[in-house]
N, C-alpha and C positions, 0 to 999 in steps of 0.2 A: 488532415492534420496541418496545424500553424504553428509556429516556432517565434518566441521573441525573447529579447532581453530589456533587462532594466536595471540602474544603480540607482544607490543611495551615495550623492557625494560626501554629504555631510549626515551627521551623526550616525551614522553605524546600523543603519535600520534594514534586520530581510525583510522587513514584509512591505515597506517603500518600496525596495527595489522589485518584490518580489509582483505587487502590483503595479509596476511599471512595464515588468515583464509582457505581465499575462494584458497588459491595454494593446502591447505592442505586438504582441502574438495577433488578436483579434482587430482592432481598429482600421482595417482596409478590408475585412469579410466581411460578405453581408449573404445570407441564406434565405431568403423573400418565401421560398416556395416551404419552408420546413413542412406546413400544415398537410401538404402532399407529399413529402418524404418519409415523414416520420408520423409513423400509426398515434392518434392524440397530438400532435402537434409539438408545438414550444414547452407545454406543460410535461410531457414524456419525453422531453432533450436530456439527454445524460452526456454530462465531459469530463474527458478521462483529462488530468492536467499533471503531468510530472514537472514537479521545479529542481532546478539544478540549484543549491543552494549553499555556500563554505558553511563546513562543517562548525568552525569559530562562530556563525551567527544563525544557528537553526534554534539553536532554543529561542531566542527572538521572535521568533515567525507564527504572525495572528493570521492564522487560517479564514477566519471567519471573516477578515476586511480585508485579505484577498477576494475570497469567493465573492464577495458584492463587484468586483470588475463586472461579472458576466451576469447581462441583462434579463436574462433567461435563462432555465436549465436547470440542472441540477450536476455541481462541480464535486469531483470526486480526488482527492491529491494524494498524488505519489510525491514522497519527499526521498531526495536523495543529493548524496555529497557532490559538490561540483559547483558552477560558476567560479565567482576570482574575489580575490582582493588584492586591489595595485594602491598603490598610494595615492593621495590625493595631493600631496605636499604640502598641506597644510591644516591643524589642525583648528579650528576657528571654534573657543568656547559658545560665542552665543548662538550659534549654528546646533549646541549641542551635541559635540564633537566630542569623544574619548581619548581618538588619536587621529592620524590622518589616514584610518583605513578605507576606500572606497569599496564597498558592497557591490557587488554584482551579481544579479540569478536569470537566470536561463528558464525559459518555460516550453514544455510542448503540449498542443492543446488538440484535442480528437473529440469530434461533435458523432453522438451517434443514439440510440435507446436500445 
């Protein structure tokens, strides 16, 4: 199991922050030998991935362009209430900005078949 986080400064987006999370969850693992762990390989990887996400921006949240972080496998999400919103102190329209909420989502990420 890996653990990451990731915001959206600007415009308000989970699923920004939400794959920013899940790059920084994974992006320092590397599993070389899966083909000998796991019976079929990369092709039978199943991950279990819970994102911690404010309740104010889950309807936002494209599942689907998350799941492309992970290079292999098959990603399976648990969604639930949590990460943060702190202010960003500013809101910047061409940025796309609503208000100056900053997004934040937590991911935990469990490689297994």
């Amino acid at each position: 199991e890996t653990t990451g986080f990731g915001n959206d400064s600007h415009g308000q987006s989970a699923t920004k922050a939400a794959v920013r999370a899940c790059r920084n969850a994974i992006e320092f693992n590397s599993i070389p030998s899966m083909d000998a762990l796991v019976p079929g390989g990369y092709d039978n990887l199943k991950l279990s991935v819970i994102l911690a996400v404010p309740p104010k921006y889950k309807d936002g949240l494209n599942l689907k362009e998350v799941a492309k972080v992970f290079p292999y496998g098959e990603a399976e999400f648990i969604i639930q209430d949590g990460g943060m919103i702190a202010p960003s102190g500013i809101a910047i329209d061409r940025l796309g900005d609503k208000n100056d909420d900053m997004v934040i989502v937590c991911a935990s990420v469990t490689v297994g078949y």
